[in-house]
Each structure stands twice: as structure tokens, then as C-alpha cells.
N, C-alpha and C positions, 0 to 999 in steps of 0.2 A: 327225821323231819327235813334236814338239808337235802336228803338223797329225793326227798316226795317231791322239795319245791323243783328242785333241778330239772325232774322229768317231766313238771307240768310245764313251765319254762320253755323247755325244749319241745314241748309238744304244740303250747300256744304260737311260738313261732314256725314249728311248722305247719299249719293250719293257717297260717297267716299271712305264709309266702306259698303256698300252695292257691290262697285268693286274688292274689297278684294276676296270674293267667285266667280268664276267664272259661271255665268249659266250652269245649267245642260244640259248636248247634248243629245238629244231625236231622231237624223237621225239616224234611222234602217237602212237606204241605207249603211254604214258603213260596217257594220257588215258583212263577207262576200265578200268585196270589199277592202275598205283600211285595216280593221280588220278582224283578223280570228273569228271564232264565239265565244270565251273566250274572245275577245276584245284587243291581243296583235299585233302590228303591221304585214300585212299580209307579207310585202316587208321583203330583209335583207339590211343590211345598206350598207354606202358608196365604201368599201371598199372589200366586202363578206366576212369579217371573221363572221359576223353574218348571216347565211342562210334566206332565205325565208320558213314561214311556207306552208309546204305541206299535213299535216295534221295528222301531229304526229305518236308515233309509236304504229304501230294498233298488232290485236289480233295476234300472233302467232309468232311475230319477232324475239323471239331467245327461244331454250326448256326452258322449268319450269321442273328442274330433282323429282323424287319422293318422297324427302326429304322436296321438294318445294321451292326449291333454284332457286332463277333467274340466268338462266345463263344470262354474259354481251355480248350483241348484239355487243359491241364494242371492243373485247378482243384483236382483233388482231392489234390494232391501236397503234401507238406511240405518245409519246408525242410530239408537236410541238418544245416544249422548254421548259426548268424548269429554275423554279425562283429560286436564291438564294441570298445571299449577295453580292457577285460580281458582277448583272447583275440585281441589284433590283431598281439602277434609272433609267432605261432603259423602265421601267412599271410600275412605281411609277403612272401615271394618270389613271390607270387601274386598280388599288386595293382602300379598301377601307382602314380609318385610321388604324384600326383594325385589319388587315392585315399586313398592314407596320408595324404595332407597335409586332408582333408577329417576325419578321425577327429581330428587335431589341432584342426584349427578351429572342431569343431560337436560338441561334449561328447556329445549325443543322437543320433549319427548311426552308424548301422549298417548291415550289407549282409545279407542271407537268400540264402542262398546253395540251388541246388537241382539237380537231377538234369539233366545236360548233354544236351541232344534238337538234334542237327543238323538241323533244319527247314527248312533254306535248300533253293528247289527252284527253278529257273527252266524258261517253254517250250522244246521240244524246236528249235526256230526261231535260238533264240540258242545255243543248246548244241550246234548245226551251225555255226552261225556262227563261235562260238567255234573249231571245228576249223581253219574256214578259215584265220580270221586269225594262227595259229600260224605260217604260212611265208606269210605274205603284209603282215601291220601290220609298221608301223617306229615307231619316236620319230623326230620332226620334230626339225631343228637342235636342238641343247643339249636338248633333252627337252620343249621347249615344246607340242608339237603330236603328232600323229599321220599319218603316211602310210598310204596303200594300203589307209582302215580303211572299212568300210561302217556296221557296226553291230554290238554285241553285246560278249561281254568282249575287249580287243585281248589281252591279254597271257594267258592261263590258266597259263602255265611264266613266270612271269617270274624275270631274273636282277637287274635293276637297281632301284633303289629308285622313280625316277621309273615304270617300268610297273607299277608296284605302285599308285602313287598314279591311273595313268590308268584303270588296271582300276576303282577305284572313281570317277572322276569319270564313266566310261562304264558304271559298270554298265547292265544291266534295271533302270527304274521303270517299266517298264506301258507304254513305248511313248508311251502318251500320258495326259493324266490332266486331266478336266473336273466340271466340278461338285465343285472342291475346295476348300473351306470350312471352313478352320480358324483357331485361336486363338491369339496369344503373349502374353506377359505379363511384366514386368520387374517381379522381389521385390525390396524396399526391405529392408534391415537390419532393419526392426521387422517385415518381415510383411504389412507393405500393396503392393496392386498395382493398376495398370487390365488389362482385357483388352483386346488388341485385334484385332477383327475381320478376316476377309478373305475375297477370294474368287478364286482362282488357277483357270487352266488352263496347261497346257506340253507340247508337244506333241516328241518324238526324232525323229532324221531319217528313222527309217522308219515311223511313220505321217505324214509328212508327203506328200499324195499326188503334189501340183505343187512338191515340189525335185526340181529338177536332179543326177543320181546325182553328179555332181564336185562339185556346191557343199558348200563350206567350213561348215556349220552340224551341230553337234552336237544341239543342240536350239534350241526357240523358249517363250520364256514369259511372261505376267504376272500380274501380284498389283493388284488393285483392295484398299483398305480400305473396310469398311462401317460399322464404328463405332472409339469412342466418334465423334458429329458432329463436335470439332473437324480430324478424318482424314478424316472420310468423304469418299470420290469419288478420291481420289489415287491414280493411275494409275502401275506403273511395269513397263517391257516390256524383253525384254534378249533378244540373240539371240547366243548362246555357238557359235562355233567349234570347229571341231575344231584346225584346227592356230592356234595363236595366235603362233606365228611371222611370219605371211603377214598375220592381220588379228586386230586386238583386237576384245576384245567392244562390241559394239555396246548402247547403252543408254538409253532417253529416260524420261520421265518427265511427266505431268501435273498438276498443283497449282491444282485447282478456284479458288482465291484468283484467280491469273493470267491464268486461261483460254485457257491454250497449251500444247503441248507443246515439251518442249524436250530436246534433248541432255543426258543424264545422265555423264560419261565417269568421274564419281569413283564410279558404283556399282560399285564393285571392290575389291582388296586391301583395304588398314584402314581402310577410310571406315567409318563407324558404320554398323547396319543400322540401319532406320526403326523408331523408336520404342522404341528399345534403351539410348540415351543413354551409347553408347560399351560397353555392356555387352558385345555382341556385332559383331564386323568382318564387312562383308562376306562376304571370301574364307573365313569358317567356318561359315558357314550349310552346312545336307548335309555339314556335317564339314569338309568343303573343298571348293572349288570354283574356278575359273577359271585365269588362268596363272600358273606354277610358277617362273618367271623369277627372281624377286627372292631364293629359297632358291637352295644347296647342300645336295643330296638325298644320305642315305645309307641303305642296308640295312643293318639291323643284322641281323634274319634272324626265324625264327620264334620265337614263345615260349606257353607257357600261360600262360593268364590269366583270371583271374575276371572278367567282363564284361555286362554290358548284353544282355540275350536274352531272346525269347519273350516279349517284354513286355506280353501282351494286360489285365493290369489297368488298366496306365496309359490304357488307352486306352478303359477300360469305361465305354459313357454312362449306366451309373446312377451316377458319381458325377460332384459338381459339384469347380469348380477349388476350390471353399476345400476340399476333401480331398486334393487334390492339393498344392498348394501351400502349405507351411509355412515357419518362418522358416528361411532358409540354408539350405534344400535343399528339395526335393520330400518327401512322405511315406515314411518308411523303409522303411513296413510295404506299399511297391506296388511298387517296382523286383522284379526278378527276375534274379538273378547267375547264369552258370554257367560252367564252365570248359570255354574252347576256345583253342584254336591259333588265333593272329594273328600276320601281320607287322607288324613293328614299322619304321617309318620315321622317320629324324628329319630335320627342316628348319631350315639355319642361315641366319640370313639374310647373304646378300651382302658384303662389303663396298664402302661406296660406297651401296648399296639402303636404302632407307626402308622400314620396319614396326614399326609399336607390338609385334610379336611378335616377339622376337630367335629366338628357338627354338622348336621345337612338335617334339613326339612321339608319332606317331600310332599306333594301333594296330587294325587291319585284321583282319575276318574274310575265313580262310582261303576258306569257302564262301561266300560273297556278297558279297565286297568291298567291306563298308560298313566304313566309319570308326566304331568303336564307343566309343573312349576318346582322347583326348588329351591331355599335360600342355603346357601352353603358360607361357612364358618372357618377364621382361623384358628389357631392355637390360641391366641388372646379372645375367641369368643368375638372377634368384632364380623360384623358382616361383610366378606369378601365378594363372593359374587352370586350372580343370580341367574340360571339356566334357565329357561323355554322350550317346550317340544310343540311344536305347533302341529296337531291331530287332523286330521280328514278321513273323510268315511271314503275308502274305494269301493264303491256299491257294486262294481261289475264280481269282482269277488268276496264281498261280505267281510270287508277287511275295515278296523282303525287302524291308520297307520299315522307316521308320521311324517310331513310334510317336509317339514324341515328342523333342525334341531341349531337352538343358538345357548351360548354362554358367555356371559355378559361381565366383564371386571370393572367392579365400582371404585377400585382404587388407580390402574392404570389408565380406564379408558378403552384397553382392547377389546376386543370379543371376536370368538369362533364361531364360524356358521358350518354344519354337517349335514350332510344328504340333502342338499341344494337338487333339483330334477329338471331344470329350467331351462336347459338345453339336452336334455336324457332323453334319450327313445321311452318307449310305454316297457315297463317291469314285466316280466312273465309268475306266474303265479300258480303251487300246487303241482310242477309236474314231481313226478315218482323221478327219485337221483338213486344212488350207490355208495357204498360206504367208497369204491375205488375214484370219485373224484372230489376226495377229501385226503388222501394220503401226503404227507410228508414225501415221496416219491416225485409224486405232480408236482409239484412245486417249481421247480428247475424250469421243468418243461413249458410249465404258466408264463414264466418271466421274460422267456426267451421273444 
């Protein structure tokens, strides 16, 4: 009788933590009907302040001036309402904690909130792809990696938290992206910053023209710095996996001083990004990036939210960074809010596992699977700071990208700004590369 209950026991709770994951949805009927072909709901919501996607913003929607500056397709628009502290319980279930917690910390700090445009549009290339990988991608062991995936978004139906997060670590960025030349800067409490310089290329595994269809590589990338001189020449290259169950990421590094290249293996999780001064980790550059290990991933599910969109001021080259950047936040009067549907993910860390970040909660556009807001957590659980990726449609290539990415510390006061484009020539986009200028070789030669 003891041996009968034991195995029903054992049987109830496996049936019980097998309900945990939700089966994976395989109806392509979907796609196209209730789902736009990215997989983000097709309808808009109850109320229409969320529109219906009609199929984002296509090729030609507003000039690209010769400098290569987007103009904003939206310029003549007003804000519906700006948030401030006056009028901030009013929209308190519309922001995320991170958010709130910024109106506490920065007296002057307000949101312009404005007319919701789903402009997420990507090539017709990946949006077949997409179909494919619907009955064909997996999650690698424990969610670390990807199976069976070639290119493009793996998951468009996703059920579990972790293909939520691969969908955006895999979206479309262009395939490949050269002559890219942009800015970051870490604001001090009073206001003062340096800029600093770079110059990246990164190439996805399908422009990649000599990888091997089985080879293990997501993408390939590096960031050379060009100024201030005491950076200059500093090389650092990284070649990201798909499944990082099988093989971690691969990562070296240059340092003009030394005149060698060498194994990087801490550029990952919460190692400091370069020139950040712990402002900004690693694994939150792109929102997030690399393996997913060291969290416990949960869906909490969708929600509306006022968010980070269409951000084409931030990125207008008639202004310089000192209009950009102000003290404890970027300038109020440039972001661009509007309310869309995101999934909401939250990451606990492990126990046992190391990260300066105990918690993070990220929050995902439906239609282009960028990370648009996160609030991220210490070790005591209290709320430390709050990231922004501020989204733009590049319509000339079918690209969401991101304008500019900030991280915001609600206990110091500092915050980092990345891929600033404000003084950047126009990005190159899609051509076909070689796995030969990604090597640990080039590197030397990069710095010089």
C-alpha cells in the first residue's frame, strides 16, 4: 500500500511539473490571421489606443537626408499628455516599476507620451523563415541554446518564458551591419561625461557566406575604440553561439599597451562593459544578451505599457550629446512613449549562481522582440536601476533597431548612454562578410 501511494505521489507531481511549461503551439493557421507574421497580436486592443497592425512602416515613409539621418515620419504630432508628478497616479498601471521609480528620483523627469504607430516591419525572408521554424526550432537543454534553428525569429507562438527571451536575442538586426560608428557615455551625478568613440562591424549566420550550415555561431562581431586616445586602438571580438549548452561564447581581446591579443572569457554576464565603470554589465548591452543559465525564467504574460518607441529624435544629427544628455537622465523633451503590448519576462537568479543582478524584468515588444524597458534588482531585492532601449523603425532596410540604449541608477544618480548615432555617418546594412574578418588574427591589425 506504502509502495502504491509513493508511485501515485510521484506520478501526481510529475504530471504537475510537466503543466508548469505550457505546450508548444504548432497552428500556422495563426500566423497571418490572429498573428501578424513576427507573431505579435494582429487586432489592437479594447479601447484603440493600441492600433491594429497593418504592416508596419514600409520602404520610403519619410526622406533619409544625405548625412543619413532619419527624418521622423511623426514630427508633426503632439503629445497626447506628459507624465509628470502631478498626474503620475493617474498612469501609475501603465508604467513599469522602473519608471515610477525614476519620477521619485528626478523631481524634473517626465514622459510625452504620443499616438501608438506599430512600425515594426521586417524582410519577407525572415518572415518565411519565421513560418519554418514554428515546427522545426527547439530550446537546447534547460533553454540554454537553440535546436534545428537556421535564422530568423525561432519562436513567433511562443509558450515559455525563455523563447520569449531567444526571440529577441535572435531577432533581425540587418543580417549584417558595417561602417558602424557610434557613441556611449557615462553621466556622473553633476552632469559631466566623456564620449567614447567606436567603430563595430557584426555579421548573423546568414550573411555569413563560408559558415558551415551546422556550425554552432549566431553571429560574429567587433567594436574597435577610436577615442578619447587613452582607449584608442582597443580591440575586442566575440563569436556568440547559438546553442551555448554545447560551446560558450568565444571572446578575445586587444590592448595596444600589451601588443597581443588575448582570451577575453570574463566578457559575459556582470563583468563591467568597457568604459562603463560597472554602470552597465555585459550580459545587458542589446537589453540582453548571451546565456541564460545562471536565471530561473518566468512568463508572466502580456501587458500594456507605455514604452520607448519610434524614437527618431533621439537619434536626430542636428543635435549634439550636450542636448541629449542631462543630469540623471537623457532630455525629457526627446524620448517618445507610446502604448503597446509586451511580454513581460522576469529572471531570478539561481541559487548557488553569481550576478550583481538578483532580478531583472524585462519587457518585450510584441512586434519586434526588442527588450524595450527593464527594472533590474539587487541582492536585497530592492530596486536598483532601470534600462531603456529606445526602438526606431529603419524602413530603408525593414530594420527595428535601436536608437539608443540608456541605464539609469536610481540609487547613485549616474547612468549610461550606448549606440548614441548623433554625430555617426548612415550604418551599412546586409552585405555578405567571411568568417576571415572575425578571426582573433585581425585583431592586432584592427588596433593599429
Amino acid at each position: 500500500m506504502h509502495s502504491t501511494m509513493k508511485k501515485l505521489s510521484l506520478a501526481i507531481a510529475l504530471v504537475t511539473a510537466c503543466t508548469l511549461v505550457q505546450a508548444k503551439d504548432t497552428d500556422l493557421s495563426k500566423l497571418g490571421s490572429q498573428l501578424n507574421p513576427m507573431g505579435g497580436e494582429m487586432a489592437g486592443n479594447a479601447d484603440g489606443s493600441i492600433p491594429a497592425w497593418t504592416g508596419g512602416l514600409k520602404k520610403g515613409a519619410a526622406p533619409i537626408e544625405a548625412n543619413g539621418n532619419y527624418v521622423d515620419p511623426f514630427a508633426g504630432e503632439k503629445p497626447l499628455f506628459t507624465i509628470d508628478k502631478s498626474n503620475l497616479a493617474q498612469y501609475k498601471a501603465q508604467l513599469t516599476e522602473g519608471q515610477l521609480a525614476m519620477f521619485s528620483r528626478f523631481p524634473d523627469y517626465k514622459m510625452n507620451v504620443y499616438p501608438t504607430h506599430r512600425t515594426a516591419r521586417i524582410p519577407q525572408k525572415y518572415l518565411d523563415q519565421a513560418r519554418e521554424n514554428v515546427t522545426k526550432t527547439e530550446l537546447a537543454e534547460k533553454g540554454n541554446g537553440l535546436l534545428n534553428y537556421a535564422y530568423g525569429i525561432p519562436f513567433p507562438m511562443p509558450t515559455q518564458a525563455l523563447e520569449v527571451m531567444w526571440n529577441h536575442i535572435a531577432r533581425f538586426r540587418g543580417g549584417s551591419i558595417s561602417n558602424r560608428k557610434f557613441s556611449s557615455a557615462t553621466v556622473q551625478e553633476n552632469g559631466t561625461y566623456t564620449i567614447v568613440d567606436y567603430d563595430s562591424q557584426a555579421a548573423f549566420r546568414e550573411n555569413l557566406t563560408d559558415l558551415e550550415p551546422d556550425s554552432n555561431i549566431l553571429f560574429m562581431t567587433y567594436s574597435r575604440t577610436l577615442s578619447p586616445s587613452r582607449y584608442a586602438g582597443e580591440v575586442t571580438l566575440a563569436h556568440e553561439p547559438i546553442n551555448q549548452v554545447t560551446e560558450a561564447r568565444n571572446a578575445w581581446q586587444y590592448i595596444p599597451g600589451q601588443r597581443r591579443v588575448r582570451r577575453a572569457p570574463t566578457v559575459a554576464y556582470d563583468s563591467s562593459a568597457r568604459y562603463t565603470f560597472g554602470q552597465v554589465v555585459s550580459d545587458s548591452l542589446d537589453g540582453y544578451n548571451g546565456a541564460p543559465d545562471r536565471y530561473n525564467w518566468k512568463l508572466i504574460g502580456k501587458q500594456e505599457r507605455l514604452v520607448p518607441y519610434n524614437s527618431y529624435k533621439l537619434m536626430d544629427k542636428k543635435l549634439s550629446y550636450d542636448d541629449l544628455l542631462k543630469v540623471g537622465h537623457l532630455n525629457s523633451d526627446l524620448p517618445r512613449y507610446e502604448k503597446h503590448r509586451v511580454w513581460v519576462v522576469e529572471a531570478t537568479l539561481k541559487e548557488g549562481q553569481r550576478h550583481v543582478y538578483a532580478k531583472r524584468r524585462f519587457y518585450i515588444d510584441e512586434d519586434s522582440w526588442s527588450i524595450l524597458s527593464t527594472d533590474i534588482y539587487d541582492s536585497r531585492g530592492e530596486l536598483w536601476r532601470m534600462q531603456e532601449n529606445y526602438l526606431a523603425q529603419f524602413h530603408d532596410v525593414e530594420l527595428p533597431f535601436y536608437a539608443t540604449e540608456g541605464t539609469f541608477d536610481l540609487l547613485s544618480g549616474r547612468y549610461a548612454v550606448n549606440n548614441m548615432t548623433n554625430h555617426s555617418p548612415k550604418w551599412v546594412w546586409g552585405e555578405q562578410m567571411s568568417k576571415a574578418e572575425f578571426t582573433p588574427a585581425q585583431l592586432k591589425r584592427l588596433g593599429k
